[in-house]
C-alpha positions as CSV (number, residue, x, y, z in Angstrom):
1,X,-35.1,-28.6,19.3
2,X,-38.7,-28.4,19.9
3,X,-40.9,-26.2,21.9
4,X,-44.2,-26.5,23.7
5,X,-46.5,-25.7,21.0
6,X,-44.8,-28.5,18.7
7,X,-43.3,-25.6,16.3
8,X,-39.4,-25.7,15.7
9,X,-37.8,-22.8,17.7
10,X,-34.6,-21.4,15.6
11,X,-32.2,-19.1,17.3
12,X,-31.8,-15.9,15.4
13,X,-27.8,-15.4,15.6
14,X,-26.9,-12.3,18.1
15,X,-25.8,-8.8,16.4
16,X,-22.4,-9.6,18.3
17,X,-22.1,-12.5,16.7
18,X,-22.9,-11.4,13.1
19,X,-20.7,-7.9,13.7
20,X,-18.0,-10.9,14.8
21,X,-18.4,-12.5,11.4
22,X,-18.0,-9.4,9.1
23,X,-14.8,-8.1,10.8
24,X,-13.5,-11.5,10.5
25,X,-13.9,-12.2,7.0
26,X,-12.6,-8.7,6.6
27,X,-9.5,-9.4,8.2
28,X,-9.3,-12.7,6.4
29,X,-9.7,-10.1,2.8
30,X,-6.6,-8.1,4.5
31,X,-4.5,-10.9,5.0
32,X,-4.8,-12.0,0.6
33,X,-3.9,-8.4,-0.3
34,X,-3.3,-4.8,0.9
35,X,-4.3,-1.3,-0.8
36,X,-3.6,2.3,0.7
37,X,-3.7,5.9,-1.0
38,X,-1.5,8.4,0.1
39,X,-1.3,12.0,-0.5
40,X,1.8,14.9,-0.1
41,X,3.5,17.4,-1.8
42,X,6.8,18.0,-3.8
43,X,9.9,19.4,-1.6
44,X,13.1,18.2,-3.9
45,X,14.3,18.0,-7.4
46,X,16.8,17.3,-8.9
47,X,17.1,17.3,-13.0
48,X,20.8,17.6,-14.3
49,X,20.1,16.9,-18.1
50,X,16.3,18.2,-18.5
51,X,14.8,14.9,-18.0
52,X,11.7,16.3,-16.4
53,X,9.0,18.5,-17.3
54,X,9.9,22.2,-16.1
55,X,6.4,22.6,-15.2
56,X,7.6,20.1,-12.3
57,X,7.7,22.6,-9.0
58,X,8.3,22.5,-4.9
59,X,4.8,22.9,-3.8
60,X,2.9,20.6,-6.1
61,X,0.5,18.4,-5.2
62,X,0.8,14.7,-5.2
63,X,-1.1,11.3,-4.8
64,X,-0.5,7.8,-5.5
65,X,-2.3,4.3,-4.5
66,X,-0.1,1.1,-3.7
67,X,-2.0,-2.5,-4.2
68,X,0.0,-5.9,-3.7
69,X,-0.6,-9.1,-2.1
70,X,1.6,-11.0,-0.1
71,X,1.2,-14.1,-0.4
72,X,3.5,-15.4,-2.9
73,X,6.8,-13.3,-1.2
74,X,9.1,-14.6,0.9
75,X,12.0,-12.9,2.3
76,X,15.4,-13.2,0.0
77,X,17.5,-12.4,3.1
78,X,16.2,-15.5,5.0
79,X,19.5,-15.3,7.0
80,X,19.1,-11.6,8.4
81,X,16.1,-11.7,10.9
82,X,15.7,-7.9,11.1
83,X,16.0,-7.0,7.4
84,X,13.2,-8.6,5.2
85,X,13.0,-7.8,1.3
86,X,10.3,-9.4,-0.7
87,X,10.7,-9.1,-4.2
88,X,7.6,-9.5,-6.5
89,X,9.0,-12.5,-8.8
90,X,8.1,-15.9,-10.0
91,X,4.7,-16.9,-8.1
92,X,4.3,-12.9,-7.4
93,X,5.0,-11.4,-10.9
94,X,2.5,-9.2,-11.4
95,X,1.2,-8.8,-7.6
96,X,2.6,-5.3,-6.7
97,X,1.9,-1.9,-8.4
98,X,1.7,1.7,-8.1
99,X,0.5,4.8,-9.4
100,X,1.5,8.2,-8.7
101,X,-0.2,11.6,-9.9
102,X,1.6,14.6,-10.5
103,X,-0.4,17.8,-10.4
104,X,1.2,20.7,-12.3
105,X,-0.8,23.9,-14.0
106,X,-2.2,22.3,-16.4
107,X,-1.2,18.8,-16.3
108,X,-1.1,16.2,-14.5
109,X,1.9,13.6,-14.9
110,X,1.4,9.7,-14.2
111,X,4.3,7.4,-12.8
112,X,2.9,4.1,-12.9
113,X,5.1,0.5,-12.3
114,X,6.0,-1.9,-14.8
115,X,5.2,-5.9,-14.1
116,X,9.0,-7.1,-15.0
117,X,11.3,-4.0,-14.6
118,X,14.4,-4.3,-16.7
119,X,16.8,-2.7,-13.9
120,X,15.5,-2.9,-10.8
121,X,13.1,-5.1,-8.1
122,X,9.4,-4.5,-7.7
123,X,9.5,-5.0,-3.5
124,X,9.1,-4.3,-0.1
125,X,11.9,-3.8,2.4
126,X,11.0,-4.0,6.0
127,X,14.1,-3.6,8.3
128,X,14.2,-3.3,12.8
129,X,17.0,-3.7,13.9
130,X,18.4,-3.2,16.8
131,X,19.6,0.3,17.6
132,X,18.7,1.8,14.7
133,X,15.8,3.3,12.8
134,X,13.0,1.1,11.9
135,X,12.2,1.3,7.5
136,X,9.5,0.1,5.2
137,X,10.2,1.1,1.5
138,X,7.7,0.0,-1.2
139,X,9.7,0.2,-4.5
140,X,8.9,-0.1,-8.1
141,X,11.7,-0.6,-10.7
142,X,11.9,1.3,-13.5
143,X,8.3,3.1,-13.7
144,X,6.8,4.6,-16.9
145,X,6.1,8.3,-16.7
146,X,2.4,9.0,-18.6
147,X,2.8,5.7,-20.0
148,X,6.1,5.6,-21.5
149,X,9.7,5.1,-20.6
150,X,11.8,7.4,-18.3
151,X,14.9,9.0,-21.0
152,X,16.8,6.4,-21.8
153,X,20.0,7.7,-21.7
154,X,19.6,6.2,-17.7
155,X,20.9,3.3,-16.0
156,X,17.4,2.3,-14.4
157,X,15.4,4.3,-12.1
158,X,12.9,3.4,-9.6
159,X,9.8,5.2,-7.6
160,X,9.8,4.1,-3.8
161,X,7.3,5.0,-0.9
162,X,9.7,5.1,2.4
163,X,8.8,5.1,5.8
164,X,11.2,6.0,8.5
165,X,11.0,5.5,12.3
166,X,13.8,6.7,14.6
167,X,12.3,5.9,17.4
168,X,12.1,2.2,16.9
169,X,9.1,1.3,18.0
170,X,7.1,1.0,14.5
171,X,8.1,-2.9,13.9
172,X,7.8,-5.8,15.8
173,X,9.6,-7.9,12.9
174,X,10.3,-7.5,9.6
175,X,7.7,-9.8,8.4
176,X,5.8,-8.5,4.7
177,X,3.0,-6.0,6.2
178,X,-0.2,-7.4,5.5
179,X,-2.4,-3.9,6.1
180,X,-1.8,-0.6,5.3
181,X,0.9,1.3,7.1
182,X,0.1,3.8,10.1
183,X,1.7,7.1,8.8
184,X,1.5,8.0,12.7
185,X,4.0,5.4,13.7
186,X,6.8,7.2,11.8
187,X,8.4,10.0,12.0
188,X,9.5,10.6,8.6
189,X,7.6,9.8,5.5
190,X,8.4,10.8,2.2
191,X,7.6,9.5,-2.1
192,X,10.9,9.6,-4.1
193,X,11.9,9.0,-7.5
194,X,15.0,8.3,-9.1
195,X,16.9,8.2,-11.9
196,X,21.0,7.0,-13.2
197,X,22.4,7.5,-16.0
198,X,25.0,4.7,-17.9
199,X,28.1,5.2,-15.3
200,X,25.0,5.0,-12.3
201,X,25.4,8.9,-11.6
202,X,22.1,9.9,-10.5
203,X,20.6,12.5,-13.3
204,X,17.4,13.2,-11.7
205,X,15.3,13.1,-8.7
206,X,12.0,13.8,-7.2
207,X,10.9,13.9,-3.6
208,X,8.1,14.3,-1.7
209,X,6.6,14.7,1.7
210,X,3.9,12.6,2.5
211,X,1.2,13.7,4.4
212,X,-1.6,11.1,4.6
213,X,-1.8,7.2,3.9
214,X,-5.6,5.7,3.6
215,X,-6.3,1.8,3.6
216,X,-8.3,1.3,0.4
217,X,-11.0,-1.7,0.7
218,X,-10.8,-4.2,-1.5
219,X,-13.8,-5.0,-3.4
220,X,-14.5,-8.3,-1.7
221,X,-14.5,-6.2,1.7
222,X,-16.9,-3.6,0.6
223,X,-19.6,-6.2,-0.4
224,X,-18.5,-7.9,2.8
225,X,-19.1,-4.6,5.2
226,X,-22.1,-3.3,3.0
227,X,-24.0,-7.0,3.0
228,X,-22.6,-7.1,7.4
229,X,-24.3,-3.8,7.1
230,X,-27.6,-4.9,6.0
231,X,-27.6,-8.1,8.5
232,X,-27.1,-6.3,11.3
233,X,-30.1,-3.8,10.2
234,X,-32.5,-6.6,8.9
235,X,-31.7,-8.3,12.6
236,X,-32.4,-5.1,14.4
237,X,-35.9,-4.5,12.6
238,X,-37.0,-8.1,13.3
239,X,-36.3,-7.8,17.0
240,X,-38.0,-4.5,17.0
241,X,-40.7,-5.5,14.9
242,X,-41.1,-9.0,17.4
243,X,-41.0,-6.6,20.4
244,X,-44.1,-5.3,19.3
């Protein structure tokens, strides 16, 4: 429109608005993929036959990141509406990994997951149901330890993040989580490896206790925040400047 002085007046957008914006788009970044860290430390092992390092010991530190995105899982088990397991194949081949360090005195040993295990599913199980304990377990088939495969005297192993809540009140559904998961809301949290050999005995075994999960931006939503970020100060110094 035009004002009195025959300029055109142009409405500078509101910091509400443009804060509006940013979080937005962010949430629109969270909904085409998810990455979270999480940290704990060693409580179980079990090795029958050697398998692991004996440098491997109850105390040790561990940390591991989990990226995947969503969007090209559905739910296998359709026909269960409180147990959902997306499994990362066809369309999402390829959209799910994780990596988990090992810190021992003097080395630290790398699980990482494998794009098409041989034995096993790279997924997500989400289960509520009714009168019993609500469970998200991340799980990647057959993992590599420091970049080669686990002894293959084994039957398939697998590496799996698992989130427990007894109190069944973590889960609305058991839709494929879209954000991080709030290590608050469960009770029981712990990393776990395993590992079978030919007759599907289990040979050996790590577990862990899992004291911290961190969302990890993407780096579409750091640009996003960091240029949100410089809007909202650029729109601050030009009212304060105007107020002058």
């Amino acid at each position: 429109m035009t004002n009195h002085s025959g300029s055109i007046s142009t409405r500078q957008p509101s910091g509400r608005l443009l804060v509006a914006a940013v979080l937005g788009a962010a949430a629109a970044f969270s909904a085409h993929g998810a990455v979270f860290s999480f940290t704990g430390t060693v409580f179980g092992i079990l090795d029958t036959g050697t398998f692991l390092a004996d440098s491997i010991q109850a105390g040790q530190a561990l940390s591991g990141t989990i990226s995947y995105s969503p969007a090209n899982v559905t739910d296998v088990f359709l026909g269960d509406p409180n147990n959902g397991v997306y499994r990362f194949t066809g369309a999402a081949l390829g959209e799910f990994s994780m990596t988990v360090n090992l810190v021992t005195p003097g080395q630290t040993y790398v699980f990482t997951s494998v794009v098409t295990p041989v034995n096993q599913f790279n997924n997500i199980q989400v289960m509520n149901p009714v009168g019993s304990s609500h469970l998200i377990t991340y799980t990647a088939g057959d993992p590599l330890l420091d970049a080669a495969a686990l002894p293959a005297t084994h039957n398939g192993s697998l590496m799996s993040l698992d989130l427990y809540d007894s109190t069944q009140t973590a889960l609305v559904s058991d839709a494929v989580p879209t954000i991080a998961p709030s290590l608050a809301s469960f009770d029981n949290v712990t990393w776990n490896l395993f590992g079978y050999d030919t007759g599907g005995v289990q040979v050996y075994g790590l577990s862990a206790n899992i004291t911290s999960i961190t969302p990890v931006p993407e780096p579409g939503e750091w640009a996003l925040i960091a240029g949100g970020g410089l809007g909202v100060f650029a729109l601050m110094r030009r009212r304060l400047v105007g107020s002058r």
